[in-house]
C-alpha positions, 0 to 999 in steps of 0.5 A: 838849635831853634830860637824861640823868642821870649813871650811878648807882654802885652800893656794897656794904657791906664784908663785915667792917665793914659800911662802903660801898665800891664793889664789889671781888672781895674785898668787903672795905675797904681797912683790913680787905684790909690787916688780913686779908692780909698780903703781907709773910708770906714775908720774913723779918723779921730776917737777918744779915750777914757782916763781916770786922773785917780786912779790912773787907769784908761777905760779899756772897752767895754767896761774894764779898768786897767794901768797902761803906761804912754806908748806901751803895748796896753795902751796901742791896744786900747786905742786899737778896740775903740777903731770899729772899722778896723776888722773891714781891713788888714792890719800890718802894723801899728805904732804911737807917734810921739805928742806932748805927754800933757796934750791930752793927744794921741797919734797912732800910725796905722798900716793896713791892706784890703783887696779892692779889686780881684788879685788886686790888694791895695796898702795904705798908711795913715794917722788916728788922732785920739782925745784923752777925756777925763772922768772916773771909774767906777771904784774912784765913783763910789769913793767920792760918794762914800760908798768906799768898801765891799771888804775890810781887813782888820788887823790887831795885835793886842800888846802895849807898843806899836813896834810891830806894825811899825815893822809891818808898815814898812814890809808892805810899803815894800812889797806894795801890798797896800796898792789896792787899798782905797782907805786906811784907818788907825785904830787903837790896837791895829789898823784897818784896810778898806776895799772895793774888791773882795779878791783884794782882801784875800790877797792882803791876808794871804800877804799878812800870812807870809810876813806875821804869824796871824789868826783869821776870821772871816764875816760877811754882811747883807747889804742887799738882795734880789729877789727876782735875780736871786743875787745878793750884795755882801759886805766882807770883814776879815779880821786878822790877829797878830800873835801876842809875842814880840822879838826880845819878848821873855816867853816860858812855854808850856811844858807839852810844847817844849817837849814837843819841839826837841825837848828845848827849854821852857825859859826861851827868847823870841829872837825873831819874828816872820810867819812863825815863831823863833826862840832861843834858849840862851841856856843850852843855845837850842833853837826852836821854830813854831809855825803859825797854825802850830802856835794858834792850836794852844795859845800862850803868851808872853811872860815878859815883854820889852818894856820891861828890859832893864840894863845891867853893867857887864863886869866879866865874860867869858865866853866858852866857845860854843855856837848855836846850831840851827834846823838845817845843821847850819852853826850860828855865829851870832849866838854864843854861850858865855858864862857872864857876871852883871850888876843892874844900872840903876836898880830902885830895890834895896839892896840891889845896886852892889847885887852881882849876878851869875847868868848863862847867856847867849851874847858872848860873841858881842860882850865884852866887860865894861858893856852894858845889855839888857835883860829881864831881872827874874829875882825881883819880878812877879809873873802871875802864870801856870807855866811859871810856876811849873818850872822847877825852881832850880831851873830859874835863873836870876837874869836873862841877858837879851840883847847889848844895850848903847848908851843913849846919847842926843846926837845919834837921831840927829846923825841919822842920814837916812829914812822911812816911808809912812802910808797915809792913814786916818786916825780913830778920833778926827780930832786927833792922829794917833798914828803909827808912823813918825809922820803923824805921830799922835797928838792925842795927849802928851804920854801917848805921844811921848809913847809913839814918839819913843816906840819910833825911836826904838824901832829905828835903833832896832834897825841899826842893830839888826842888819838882818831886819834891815834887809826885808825893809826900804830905806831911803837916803834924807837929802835934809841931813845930808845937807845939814851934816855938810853945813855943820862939818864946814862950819866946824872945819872953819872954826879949826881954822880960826882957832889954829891961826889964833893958837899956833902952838895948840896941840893938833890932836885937840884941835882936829875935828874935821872927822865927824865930831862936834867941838865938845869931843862928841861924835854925830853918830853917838858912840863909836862902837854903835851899829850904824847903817852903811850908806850903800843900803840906802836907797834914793827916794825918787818921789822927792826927786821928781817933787823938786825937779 
């Protein structure tokens, strides 16, 4: 067997250090290659970038606007296009160095390769310092200079209270559908949304569509134009109407519609409001759903709106077992028919106060004798409508029971531990704010505040009571109440213990109120059969977090 000794390696001394190495195109070690070339030489090692303290957005080159947040992938792409010798080189990796976030500093660490030499490729790691400079975009620009809006939605309902947009306030605080919008005016039947940006517009009413059944239409404006380019600047308006018919409003449906869907009665209730139109017949407990587009081919208005509920006095109900059934076949335990006997609560007609009345209903799953429930009191009414008439006097009852009815006492407002957001709108008049929300309610006259203050207060007990209402909005826990409740419930429990040691022999049942009720008997909550809401639907409002920390 031949031996044959292993190729001998031949090594050369690095021109510069004269240390061994094997031969290279460069005759040069590694840490005098890296010492006398420098791959890095054309990137810059400082750069700036744009912000927008508005609006919150970094310029990303060349003319874009977008949000990013500190060390996300947005941003490291940012910094990385404002590099112009980056393309000159590899790039193997790239990362943020943490700065303090109000240093208006950004320190990216780069990693990249170049061949220096033949088969000769050099790594290098080094640090790009970027200076955050303020100023504006474009859009925050021409809101300075007043020149606000390409596109307006405007947005009316033509009824007699706000309870409505006081419910589309909070669906689009939810779903932020409002973040787009630079201004928001309050006129006196709706609001109206301003933008830079058709595309927002549209997406604003396609919003709208999904959430309220609505009628649009669309204008436009010659702002200016060209004529050399053949281009011209418009100015978009859409204006959106809100169908006229509330939840709980008394509706009496024209005789081809009632036919058209299930032949259900002309007298129904609309018990709920999305992109279409809900009614419940409280007689039969059929259920009908009108969609949008459907209703605005043949228009028809309410016969009887919710201010005009009045409250009667339930003496006997019985209930007769059956439930409402739905679209899908689906039995709806909330709706049962009862036969029921009711006399008004402080009736003005003469004649009426002892009146009892006979009505078919469907609360017989939430009456019970002794109740009280709102209804709209038929006998005494006066409607000036074609389809009133028509109905067949047979077929017209005296009362039509809505919905259960809470004795209003003081303290259930001050026992509210929760609340709502509000977006911040304008009001029409500068001297006034005739606002939709409860944080700027309107100061215009003591009847229209009076009036927007009780809309708010009926809107938030509709929300006590309506736990499917509840679960399309946001509600926050009130730190304030909270706070206030447990100051009063020590105070009250120190009082107990003042008044036990003065009176040994006072009974206990009468001097316990240690359970959320005030020293006259009465409870923070209001009645105890009140619907209230649970504490774990409640969300922490994080904005108010932040403020106090």
């Amino acid at each position: 067997m031949e031996y044959h000794a292993p190729a001998s390696q031949h090594m050369v001394l690095c021109a510069d250090c004269g240390t061994p190495i094997q031969p290279n195109n460069a005759n040069l070690c590694l840490s005098c290659l890296r010492n006398s070339v420098d791959i890095t030489e054309s990137i810059p090692k400082q750069a700036t970038v744009n912000f927008c303290r508005n609006c919150e957005r970094y310029l990303n080159p060349p003319q874009s606007w977008v949000q990013a947040q500190l060390e996300s992938r947005e941003l490291l792409a940012i910094c990385l296009k404002k590099l112009k010798g980056l393309n000159k080189v590899r790039l193997i990796d790239a990362g943020f160095i943490w700065t303090e976030p109000h240093s208006k500093r950004l320190r990216v660490k780069l990693t990249v390769q170049k061949e220096v030499f033949t088969s000769t490729i050099l790594q290098q790691i080094f640090e790009v310092e970027y200076v955050v400079q303020y100023g504006q975009c474009p859009d925050c620009t021409r809101l300075a200079a007043k020149n606000t809006w390409r596109a307006m939605v405007q947005v009316r309902q033509k009824v007699t209270h706000k309870r409505t947009f006081l419910y589309l306030e909070q669906l689009i605080l939810k779903h932020n559908a409002h973040r787009d919008t630079i201004n928001i005016s309050e006129k006196k039947d709706g609001l109206d949304f301003f933008y830079t940006q058709r595309s927002h517009a549209v997406k604003m009413v396609e919003f709208l569509a999904s959430v309220v059944p609505i009628k649009t239409t669309k204008s436009e404006q010659v702002i200016s134009m060209d004529v050399h380019s053949s281009t011209v600047n418009y100015k978009f308006t859409y204006s959106v109407e809100i169908a006229p018919i509330c939840k709980d409003d008394l509706v009496c449906l024209p005789q081809r519609t009632a036919r058209a869907f299930g032949n259900i009665g002309q007298l129904v209730i609309c018990h709920r409001i999305t992109n279409s139109l809900r009614f419940i017949d409280p007689v039969s407990l059929q259920v009908a759903e009108i969609p949008a587009e459907k209703y605005w081919r043949e228009p028809f208005p309410a016969l009887a709106a919710i201010p005009e509920l009045i409250e009667f006095l339930v003496l006997d109900v019985e209930p007769t077992g059956r439930y409402a059934v739905g679209h899908n076949g689906a039995v709806n335990r909330k709706f049962e028919e009862a036969d029921a006997q009711v006399s008004p609560l402080n009736a003005g007609s003469f004649g009426e106060a002892d009146a009892v009345y006979h009505a078919r209903t469907h609360l017989g799953a939430l009456l019970q004798p002794g109740d009280t429930v709102l209804g709209y009191h038929l006998r005494v009414a006066n409607f000036n409508s074609p389809e009133w008439d028509s109905v067949h006097p047979e077929r017209k009852p005296d009362v039509i029971l809505v919905k259960k009815s809470y004795p209003e006492r003081k303290k259930r407002s001050k026992g509210r531990a929760w609340k709502l957001k509000s977006m911040a709108k304008e009001a029409e008049d500068p001297s006034s704010e005739n606002a939709v929300g409860r944080g700027a309610v309107g100061r215009r006259g003591g009847l229209d505040s009076q009036r927007v203050e009780k809309d708010y207060e009926l809107f938030l007990r509709e929300l006590e009571e309506d736990e499917e209402m509840r679960a399309n909005i946001n509600l926050y826990r009130d730190p304030k109440k909270e706070e206030e409740r447990r100051r009063r419930k020590e105070e009250q429990t120190r009082r107990t213990r003042m008044q036990d040691e003065m009176q040994d022999d006072e009974d206990d049942d009468d001097a316990a109120t240690d359970a959320g009720f005030t020293t006259d008997g009465e409870s923070e909550w209001g009645d105890d059969d009140a619907p209230r809401v649970r504490m774990e639907e409640l969300l922490d409002d994080l904005e108010e977090m932040n403020i106090e920390e």
